[in-house]
N, C-alpha and C positions, 0 to 999 in steps of 0.2 A: 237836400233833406227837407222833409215836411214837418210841419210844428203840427200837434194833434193834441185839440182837447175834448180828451176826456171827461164824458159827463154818464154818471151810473143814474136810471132813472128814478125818479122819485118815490117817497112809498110809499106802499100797498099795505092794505088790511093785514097780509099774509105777510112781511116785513114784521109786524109787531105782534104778531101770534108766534112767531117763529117758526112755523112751517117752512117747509121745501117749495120754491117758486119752479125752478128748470124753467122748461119750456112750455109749462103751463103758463095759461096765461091773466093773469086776477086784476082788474083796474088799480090806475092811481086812485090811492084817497083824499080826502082833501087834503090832509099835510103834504101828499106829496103832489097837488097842483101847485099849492101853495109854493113850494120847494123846486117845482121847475121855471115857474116866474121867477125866483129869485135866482137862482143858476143862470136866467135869460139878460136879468142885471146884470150880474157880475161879469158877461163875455161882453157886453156894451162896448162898444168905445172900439172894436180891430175890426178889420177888415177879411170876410173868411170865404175862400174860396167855394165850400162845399159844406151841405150839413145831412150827415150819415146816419140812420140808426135799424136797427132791431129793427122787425116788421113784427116784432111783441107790444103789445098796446101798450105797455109800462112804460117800455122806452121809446115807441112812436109817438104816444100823446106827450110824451118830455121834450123830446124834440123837437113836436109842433107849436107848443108854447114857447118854446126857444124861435122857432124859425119866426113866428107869428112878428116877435119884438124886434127881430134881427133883420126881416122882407128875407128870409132863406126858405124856399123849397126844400121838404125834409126828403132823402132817397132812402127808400126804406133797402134793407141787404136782409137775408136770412142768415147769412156766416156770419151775423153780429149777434145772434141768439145767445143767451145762457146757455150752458153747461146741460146735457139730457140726464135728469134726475131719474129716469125708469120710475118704477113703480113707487120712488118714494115721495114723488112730486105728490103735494100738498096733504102728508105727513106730517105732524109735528115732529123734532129733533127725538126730545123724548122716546115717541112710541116708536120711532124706526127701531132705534136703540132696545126697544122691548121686545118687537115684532119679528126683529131681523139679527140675531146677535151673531151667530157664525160669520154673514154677511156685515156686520157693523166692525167684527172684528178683524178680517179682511182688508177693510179702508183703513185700520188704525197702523196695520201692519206697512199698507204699500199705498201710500194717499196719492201717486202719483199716476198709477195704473190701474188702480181698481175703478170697475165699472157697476154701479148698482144693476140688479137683475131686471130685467124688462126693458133693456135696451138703453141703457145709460153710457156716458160718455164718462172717461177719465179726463184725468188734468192736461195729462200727456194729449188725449185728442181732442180738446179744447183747444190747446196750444197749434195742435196741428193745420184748425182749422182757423184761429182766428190769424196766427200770424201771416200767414199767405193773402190772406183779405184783408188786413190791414196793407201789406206790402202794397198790392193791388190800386188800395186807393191812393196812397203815396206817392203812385207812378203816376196817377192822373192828376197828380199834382203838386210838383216838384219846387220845392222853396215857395210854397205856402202854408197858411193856414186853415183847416179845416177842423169842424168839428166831429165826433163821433160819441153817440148815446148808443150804450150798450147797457152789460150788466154788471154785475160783482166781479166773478169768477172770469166772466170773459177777460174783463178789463183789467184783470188780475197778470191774466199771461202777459198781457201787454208788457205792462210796468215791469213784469221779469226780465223781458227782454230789453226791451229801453234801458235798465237799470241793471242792465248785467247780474241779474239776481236768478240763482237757483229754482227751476219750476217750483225747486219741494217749497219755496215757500210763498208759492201764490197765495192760499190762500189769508195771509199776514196781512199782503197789499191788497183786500178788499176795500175798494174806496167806501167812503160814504153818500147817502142817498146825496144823489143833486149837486154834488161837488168838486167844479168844472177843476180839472188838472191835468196841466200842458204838460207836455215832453216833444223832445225833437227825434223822428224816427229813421230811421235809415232802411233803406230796403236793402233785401239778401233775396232777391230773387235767384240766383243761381243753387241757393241751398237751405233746407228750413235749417241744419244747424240747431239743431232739437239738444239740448246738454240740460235732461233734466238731472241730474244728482247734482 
């Protein structure tokens, strides 16, 4: 088994506006440099095999200031991406909710399978896509330590699975900006074993 910390990157202007990040991509601001220096403390002190992230500049530049303190080369992945918001990336919460209501009440009904229009991704293939690439890296690295900067939602599925917890409530386990948390992961390469209800 692989030990995997989890670090969600730092934030963004778009964090405190409360807009739709996805896979758009908006800088850290300064709380959130600030915020991956201090995440780069707190992993101080172990020894880690690998440091993974986003090839999204939130979670790549989190990363590099993690890797900078650590002497780790960041490997940037694209299957660590956020969740594909469609058309409501950088949205406020609000106006979706005004703009889109048929469509807002769609995700109220089925938060697991609904896909915002413009090519968005559900919980359900979030899950699809991060757990097999978590698995992936696991295997290159067996009864170690590595780290992985992702995002909210991504890192959401994760903790489902590590934590035997119901897809439905990824979104619960949104970590907070910049705050490294370990779990031990098992791989299931034989089967994604997908049990969202």
């Amino acid at each position: 088994m692989t030990r995997l910390w989890l670090v969600r990157h730092g934030q963004t202007d778009w964090n405190l506006q409360g807009r739709y990040q996805g896979q758009t991509d908006p800088p850290l601001n300064a709380t959130g440099v600030q915020q991956a220096e201090l995440a780069a403390q707190m992993l101080c002190g172990r020894k880690y095999a690998a440091l993974y992230s986003s090839d999204l500049q939130r979670a790549r530049v989190t990363a590099e200031i993690i890797g900078r303190q650590l002497g780790l080369e960041v490997i940037a992945d694209q299957r660590l991406r956020e969740v594909n918001l469609g058309a409501w990336e950088g949205m406020l919460v609000g106006d979706t909710q005004a703009q889109y209501p048929e469509e807002w009440e769609a995700r109220q009904r089925d938060r697991l399978r609904f896909r915002v229009p413009g090519g968005g991704e559900s919980v359900i293939d979030v899950a699809e896509r991060m757990w097999p690439a978590i698995d992936d890296l696991a295997s290159r690295h067996p009864d170690q330590d590595i780290i992985v900067v992702s995002h909210g939602l991504a890192l959401a599925t994760i903790l489902c699975r590590a934590q035997d917890v119901p897809l439905a409530s990824a979104r619960e386990l949104i970590p907070d900006n910049a705050q490294p948390h370990c779990i031990v992961w098992e791989v299931r390469t034989a089967e994604l074993s997908l049990q969202p209800e």
